[in-house]
C-alpha positions, 0 to 999 in steps of 0.5 A: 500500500502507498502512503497516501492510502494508508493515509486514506485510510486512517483517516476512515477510521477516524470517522468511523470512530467519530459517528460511533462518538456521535451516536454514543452522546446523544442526550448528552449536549457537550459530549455531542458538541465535541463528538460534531466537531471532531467528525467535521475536523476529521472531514476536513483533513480528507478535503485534499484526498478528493480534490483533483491534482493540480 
């Protein structure tokens, strides 16, 4: 595997863990308001893995 997959990768994972924090706080609005913001952290780390190559 390359670098940038496994970097790809990772990066899937930590969304995956992110919804699962998610899913996990609801009811509970500070553990929600963290758990949202590490899910929109983790998306934006993965802009450049679908932007085209320049």
């Amino acid at each position: 595997m390359s670098d940038h997959q496994i970097n790809f990768l990772g990066w899937g994972l930590f969304l995956v863990s992110a919804v699962g924090f998610c899913i996990a706080s609801i009811g509970h609005f500070w553990a929600m308001f963290g758990s949202v913001f590490f899910l929109v952290a983790c998306l934006v780390f993965m802009i450049p893995y679908f932007r085209s190559p320049s």
